[in-house]
C-alpha positions as CSV (number, residue, x, y, z in Angstrom):
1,X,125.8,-51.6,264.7
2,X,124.0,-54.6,265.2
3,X,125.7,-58.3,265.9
4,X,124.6,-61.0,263.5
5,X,124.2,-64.6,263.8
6,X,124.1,-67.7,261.4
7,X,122.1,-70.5,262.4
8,X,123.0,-74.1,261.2
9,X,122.1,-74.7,257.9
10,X,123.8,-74.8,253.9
11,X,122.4,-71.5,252.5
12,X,123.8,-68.2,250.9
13,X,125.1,-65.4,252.6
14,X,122.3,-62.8,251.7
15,X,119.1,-65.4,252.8
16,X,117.5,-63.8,255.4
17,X,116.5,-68.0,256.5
18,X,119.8,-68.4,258.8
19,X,120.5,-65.2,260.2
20,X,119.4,-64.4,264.1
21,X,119.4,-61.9,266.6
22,X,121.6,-64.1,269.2
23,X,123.6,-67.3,268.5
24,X,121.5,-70.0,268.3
25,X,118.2,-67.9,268.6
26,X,114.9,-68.0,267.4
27,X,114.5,-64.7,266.5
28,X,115.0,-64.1,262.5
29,X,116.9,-61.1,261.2
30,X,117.8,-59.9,257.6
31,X,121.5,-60.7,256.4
32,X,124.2,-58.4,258.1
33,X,124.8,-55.3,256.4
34,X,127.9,-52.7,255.9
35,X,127.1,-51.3,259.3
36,X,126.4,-54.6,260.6
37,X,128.9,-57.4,262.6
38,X,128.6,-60.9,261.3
39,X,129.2,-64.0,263.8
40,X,129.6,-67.8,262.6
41,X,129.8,-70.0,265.5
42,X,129.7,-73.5,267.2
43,X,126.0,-73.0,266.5
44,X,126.2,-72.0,262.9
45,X,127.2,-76.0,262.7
46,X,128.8,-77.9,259.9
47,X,126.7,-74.9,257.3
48,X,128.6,-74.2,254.1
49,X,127.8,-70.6,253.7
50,X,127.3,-69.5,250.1
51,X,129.2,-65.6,249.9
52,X,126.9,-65.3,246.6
53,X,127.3,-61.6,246.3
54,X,130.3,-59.3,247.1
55,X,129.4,-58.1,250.5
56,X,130.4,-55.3,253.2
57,X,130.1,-55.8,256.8
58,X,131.8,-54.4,259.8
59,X,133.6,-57.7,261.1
60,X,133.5,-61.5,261.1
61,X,134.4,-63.8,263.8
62,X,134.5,-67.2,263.2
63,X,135.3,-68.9,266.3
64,X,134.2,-72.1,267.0
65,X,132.2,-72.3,263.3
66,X,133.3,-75.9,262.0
67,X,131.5,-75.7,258.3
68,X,132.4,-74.3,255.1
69,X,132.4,-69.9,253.7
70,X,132.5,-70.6,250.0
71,X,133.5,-67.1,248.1
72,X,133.4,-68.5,244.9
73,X,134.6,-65.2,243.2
74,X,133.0,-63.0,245.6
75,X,134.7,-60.9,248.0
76,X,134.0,-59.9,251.8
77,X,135.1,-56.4,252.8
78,X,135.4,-55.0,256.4
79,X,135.0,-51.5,256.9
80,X,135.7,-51.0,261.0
81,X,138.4,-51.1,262.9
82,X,139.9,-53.7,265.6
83,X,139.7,-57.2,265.6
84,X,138.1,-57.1,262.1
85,X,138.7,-60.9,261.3
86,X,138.7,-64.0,263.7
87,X,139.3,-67.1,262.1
88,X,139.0,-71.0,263.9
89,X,141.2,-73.5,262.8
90,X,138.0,-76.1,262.5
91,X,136.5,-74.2,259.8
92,X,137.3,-74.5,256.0
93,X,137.3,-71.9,253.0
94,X,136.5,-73.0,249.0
95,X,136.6,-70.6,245.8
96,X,139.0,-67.9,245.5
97,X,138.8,-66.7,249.5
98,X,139.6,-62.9,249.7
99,X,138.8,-60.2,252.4
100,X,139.3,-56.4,251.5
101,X,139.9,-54.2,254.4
102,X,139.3,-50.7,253.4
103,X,138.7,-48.4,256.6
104,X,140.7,-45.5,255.9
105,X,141.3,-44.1,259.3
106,X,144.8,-42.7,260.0
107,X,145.3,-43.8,263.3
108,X,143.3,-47.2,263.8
109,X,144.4,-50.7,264.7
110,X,143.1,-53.6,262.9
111,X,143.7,-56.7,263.4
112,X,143.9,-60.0,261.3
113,X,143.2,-63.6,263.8
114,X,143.9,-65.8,260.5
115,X,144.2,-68.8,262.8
116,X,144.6,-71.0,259.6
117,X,146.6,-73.9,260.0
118,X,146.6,-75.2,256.2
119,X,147.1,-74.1,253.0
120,X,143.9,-75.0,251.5
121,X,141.9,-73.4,254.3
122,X,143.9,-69.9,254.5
123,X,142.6,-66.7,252.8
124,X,144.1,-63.8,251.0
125,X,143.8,-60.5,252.3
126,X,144.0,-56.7,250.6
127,X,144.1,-53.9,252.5
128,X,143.7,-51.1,250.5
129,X,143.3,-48.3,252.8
130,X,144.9,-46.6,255.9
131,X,147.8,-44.0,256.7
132,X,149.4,-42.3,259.3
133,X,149.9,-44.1,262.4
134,X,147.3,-46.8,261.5
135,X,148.9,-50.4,262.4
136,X,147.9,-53.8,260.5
137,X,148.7,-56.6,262.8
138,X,148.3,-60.8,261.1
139,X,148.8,-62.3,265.1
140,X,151.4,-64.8,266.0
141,X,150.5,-68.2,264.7
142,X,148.6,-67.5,262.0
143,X,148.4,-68.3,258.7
144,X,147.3,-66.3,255.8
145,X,147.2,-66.8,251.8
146,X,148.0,-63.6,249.3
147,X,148.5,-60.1,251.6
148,X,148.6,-57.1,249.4
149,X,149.3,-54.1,251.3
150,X,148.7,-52.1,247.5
151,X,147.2,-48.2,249.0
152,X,148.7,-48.5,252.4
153,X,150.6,-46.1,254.4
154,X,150.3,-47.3,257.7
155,X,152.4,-49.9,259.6
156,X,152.5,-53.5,259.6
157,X,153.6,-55.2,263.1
158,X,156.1,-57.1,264.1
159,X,154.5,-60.6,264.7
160,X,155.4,-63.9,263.3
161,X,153.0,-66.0,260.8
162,X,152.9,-67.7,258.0
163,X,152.5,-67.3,254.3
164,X,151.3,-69.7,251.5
165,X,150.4,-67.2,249.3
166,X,152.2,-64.0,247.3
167,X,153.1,-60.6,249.4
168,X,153.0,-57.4,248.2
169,X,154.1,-54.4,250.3
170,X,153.2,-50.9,249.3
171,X,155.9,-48.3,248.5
172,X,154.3,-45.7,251.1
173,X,153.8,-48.6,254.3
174,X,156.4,-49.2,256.9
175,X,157.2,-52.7,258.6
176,X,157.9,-52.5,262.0
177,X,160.7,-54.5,263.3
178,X,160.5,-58.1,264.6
179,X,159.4,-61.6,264.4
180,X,159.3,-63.5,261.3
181,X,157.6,-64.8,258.6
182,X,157.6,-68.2,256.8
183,X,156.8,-68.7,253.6
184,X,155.4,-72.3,253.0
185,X,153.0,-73.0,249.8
186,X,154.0,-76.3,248.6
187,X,153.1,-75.7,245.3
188,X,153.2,-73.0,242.4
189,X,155.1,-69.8,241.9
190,X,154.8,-67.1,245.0
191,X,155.9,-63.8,244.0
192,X,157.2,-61.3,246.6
193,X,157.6,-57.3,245.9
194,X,158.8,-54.7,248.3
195,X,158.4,-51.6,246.4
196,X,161.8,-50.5,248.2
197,X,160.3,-51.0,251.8
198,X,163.1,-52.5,254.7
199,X,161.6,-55.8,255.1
200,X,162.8,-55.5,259.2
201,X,162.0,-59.1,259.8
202,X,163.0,-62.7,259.3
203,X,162.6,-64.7,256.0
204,X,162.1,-68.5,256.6
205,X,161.3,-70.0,253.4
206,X,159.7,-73.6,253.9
207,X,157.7,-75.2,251.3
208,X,158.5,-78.2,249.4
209,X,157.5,-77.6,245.8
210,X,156.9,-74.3,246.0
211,X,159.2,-71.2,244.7
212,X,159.1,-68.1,246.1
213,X,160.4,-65.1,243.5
214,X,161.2,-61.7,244.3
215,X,160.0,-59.5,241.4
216,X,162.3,-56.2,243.0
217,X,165.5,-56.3,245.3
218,X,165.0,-57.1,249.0
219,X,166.7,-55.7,252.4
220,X,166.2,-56.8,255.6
221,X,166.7,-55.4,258.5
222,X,170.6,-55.4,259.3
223,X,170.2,-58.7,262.4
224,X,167.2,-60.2,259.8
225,X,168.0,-63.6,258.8
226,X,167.3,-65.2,255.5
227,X,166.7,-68.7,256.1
228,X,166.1,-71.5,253.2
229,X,164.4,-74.8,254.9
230,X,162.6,-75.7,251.6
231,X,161.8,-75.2,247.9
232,X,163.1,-72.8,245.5
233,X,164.1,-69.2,246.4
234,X,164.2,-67.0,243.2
235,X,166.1,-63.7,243.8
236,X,165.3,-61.1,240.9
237,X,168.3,-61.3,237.9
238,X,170.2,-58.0,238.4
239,X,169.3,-56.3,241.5
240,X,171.4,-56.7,244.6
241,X,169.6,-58.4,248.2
242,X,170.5,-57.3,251.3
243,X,170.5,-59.7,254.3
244,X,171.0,-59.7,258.0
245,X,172.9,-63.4,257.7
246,X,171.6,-66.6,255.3
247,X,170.8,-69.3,256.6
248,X,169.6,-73.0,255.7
249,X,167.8,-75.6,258.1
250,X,166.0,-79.0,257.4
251,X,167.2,-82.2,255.9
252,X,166.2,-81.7,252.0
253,X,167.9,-79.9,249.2
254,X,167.2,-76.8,248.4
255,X,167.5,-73.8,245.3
256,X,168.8,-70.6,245.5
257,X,168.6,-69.1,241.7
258,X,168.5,-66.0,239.8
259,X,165.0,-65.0,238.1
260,X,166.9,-65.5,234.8
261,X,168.9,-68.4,233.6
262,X,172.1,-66.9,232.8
263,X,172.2,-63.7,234.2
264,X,172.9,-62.8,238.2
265,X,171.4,-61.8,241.1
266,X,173.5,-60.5,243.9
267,X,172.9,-61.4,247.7
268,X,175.2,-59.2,250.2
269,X,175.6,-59.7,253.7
270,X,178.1,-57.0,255.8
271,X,180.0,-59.5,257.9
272,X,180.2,-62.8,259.5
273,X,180.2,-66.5,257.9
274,X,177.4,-67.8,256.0
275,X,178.1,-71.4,256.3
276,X,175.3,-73.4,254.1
277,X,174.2,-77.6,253.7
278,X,172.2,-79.3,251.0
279,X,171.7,-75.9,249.0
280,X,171.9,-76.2,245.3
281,X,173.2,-73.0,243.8
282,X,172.7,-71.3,239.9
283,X,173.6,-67.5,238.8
284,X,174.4,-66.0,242.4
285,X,177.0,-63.5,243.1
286,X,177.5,-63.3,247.1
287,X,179.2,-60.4,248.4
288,X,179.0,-57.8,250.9
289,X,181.7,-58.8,252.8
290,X,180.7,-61.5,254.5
291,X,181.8,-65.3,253.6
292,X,180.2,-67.6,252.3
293,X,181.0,-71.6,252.5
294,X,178.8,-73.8,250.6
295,X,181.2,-76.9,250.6
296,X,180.5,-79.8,248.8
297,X,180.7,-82.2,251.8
298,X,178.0,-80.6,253.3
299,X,175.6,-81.3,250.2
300,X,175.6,-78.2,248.1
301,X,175.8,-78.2,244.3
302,X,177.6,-75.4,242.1
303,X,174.8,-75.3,239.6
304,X,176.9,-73.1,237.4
305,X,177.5,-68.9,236.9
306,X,178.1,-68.0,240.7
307,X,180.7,-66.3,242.5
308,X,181.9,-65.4,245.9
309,X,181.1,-68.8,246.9
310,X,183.5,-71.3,248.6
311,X,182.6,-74.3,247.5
312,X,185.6,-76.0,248.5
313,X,187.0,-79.7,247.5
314,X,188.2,-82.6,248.9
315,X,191.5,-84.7,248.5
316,X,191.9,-87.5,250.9
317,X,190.6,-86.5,254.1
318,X,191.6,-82.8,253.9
319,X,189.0,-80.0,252.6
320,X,190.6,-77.3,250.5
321,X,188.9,-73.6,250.1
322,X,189.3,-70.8,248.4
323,X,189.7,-68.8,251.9
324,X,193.9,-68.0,252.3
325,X,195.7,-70.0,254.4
326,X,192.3,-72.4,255.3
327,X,192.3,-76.0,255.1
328,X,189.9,-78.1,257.3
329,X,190.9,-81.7,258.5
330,X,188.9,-84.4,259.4
């Protein structure tokens, strides 16, 4: 395998013109190949790369490139195994940004470094092959767009990042338990399908203007906390979702709604109190055996065709629930 290196200058990926030996060398080499690693670097400059063919390689590392990888439509795959992709947080993406990772190893590691920090600059990732023991790991703080686990059968770690695009788990995959992640485009309809698979980590959904629908049922883990900071949370009409405890944060309203106007979706929690602020609620049914208190003082809105919430009301300066014998005084 040979290490690859673009030199400063705009060009497209498969010009032999900016490719080197060493990073910031003289010596010219043909474009990286499937059995080839491909560095962009502090000396690759401010270059927007062209990706004007879909193209296999072994790995990319981006750290310290500050220019632009335009995919238009084009994809990049990476066939190896490890730290396949390192991103930098200086660099920016255009097009329709999507890496395939297709090594098919059974018991391999590899590694996404999204390092992302924005929306506009994250990518989408497919991995489409792997079994067995094989582990995906996106590491903590980063940020990634779409990540469609579709023909996977491996793992996918525990660590905590963030998500501005859609997920897709596949029915054969596994999700080890842990950290969690944050869904947080601010614009658009996210779609998120679990094929049946225990989601064993924390939801935090946080993007204003953006709505985040589940297209099948959803369990977390049984300590997994579903947490609505902002946007729109869409659970599929009809199915029942299985949380560790729900949760809202943050200073804005929020929506918790079926997928279907007019027709239910159930959340269920086991036990404890689910006490809730500045949540607007439309055709949920919460049960489980857990309570739930959405009271009006605290900002919520019955937005009609729920049940098994206390909303509660006010006369005076007494709050009245639905709970027996409850009554809370200020």
């Amino acid at each position: 395998m040979a290490t690859k290196y673009w030199v400063g200058g705009d060009g497209n990926w498969s010009s032999a013109t900016n490719w080197r030996t060493t990073s910031g060398g003289l010596v010219v080499t043909t474009a990286p190949g499937s059995s080839d690693a491909a560095v962009l670097d502090g000396n690759s400059g401010t270059s927007i790369i062209t990706i004007d063919s879909n193209i296999t390689i072994q790995t990319l590392n981006c750290t310290g490139f500050t220019g632009t990888l335009a995919f238009g439509t084009n994809t990049i795959t990476l066939n190896s195994t490890g730290n396949l992709f390192i991103g930098a947080t200086t660099m920016s993406v255009s097009g329709t940004p999507l890496i395939i990772l297709n090594n098919a190893t059974t018991t391999a590691t590899r590694t996404i470094n999204a390092s992302a920090v924005t929306e506009a600059n994250s990518i989408s990732f497919n991995i489409t092959a792997g079994s067995g023991t094989a582990v995906i790991t996106v590491t903590g703080g980063g940020a990634v767009r779409d990540l469609n686990f579709t023909g996977y059968s491996g793992s996918h770690n525990a660590t905590s990042y963030t998500m501005y695009g859609s997920l897709t788990l596949s029915s054969g995959m596994t999700v080890t338990a842990g950290s969690t992640t944050t869904f947080a485009a601010t614009s658009g309809t996210k779609t998120i399908t679990t094929n049946g698979i225990t989601f064993d980590k924390g939801m935090t959904f946080n993007g204003i203007g953006g709505t985040f629908q589940f297209q099948d049922a959803l369990t977390l883990g049984s300590t997994r906390a579903f947490t609505i900071t902002n946007g729109t949370v869409q659970l599929k009409s009809g199915t029942t979702n299985t949380v560790g405890s729900l949760v809202t944060s943050g200073t804005n309203q929020k929506f918790l709604q079926s997928t279907v106007a007019g027709t239910q979706a159930t959340i269920s929690d086991a036990s404890g109190t689910n006490t809730v602020s500045l949540l607007t609620i439309q055709d949920i049914n919460a049960t489980g055996g857990a309570t739930y208190e959405a009271f009006f003082t605290s900002g919520n809105v019955n937005a009609g065709n729920n049940s098994g919430w206390d909303f509660a009301f006010e006369i005076g300066n007494v709050i009245y629930t639905r709970r027996k014998n409850k009554r809370y005084l200020y």
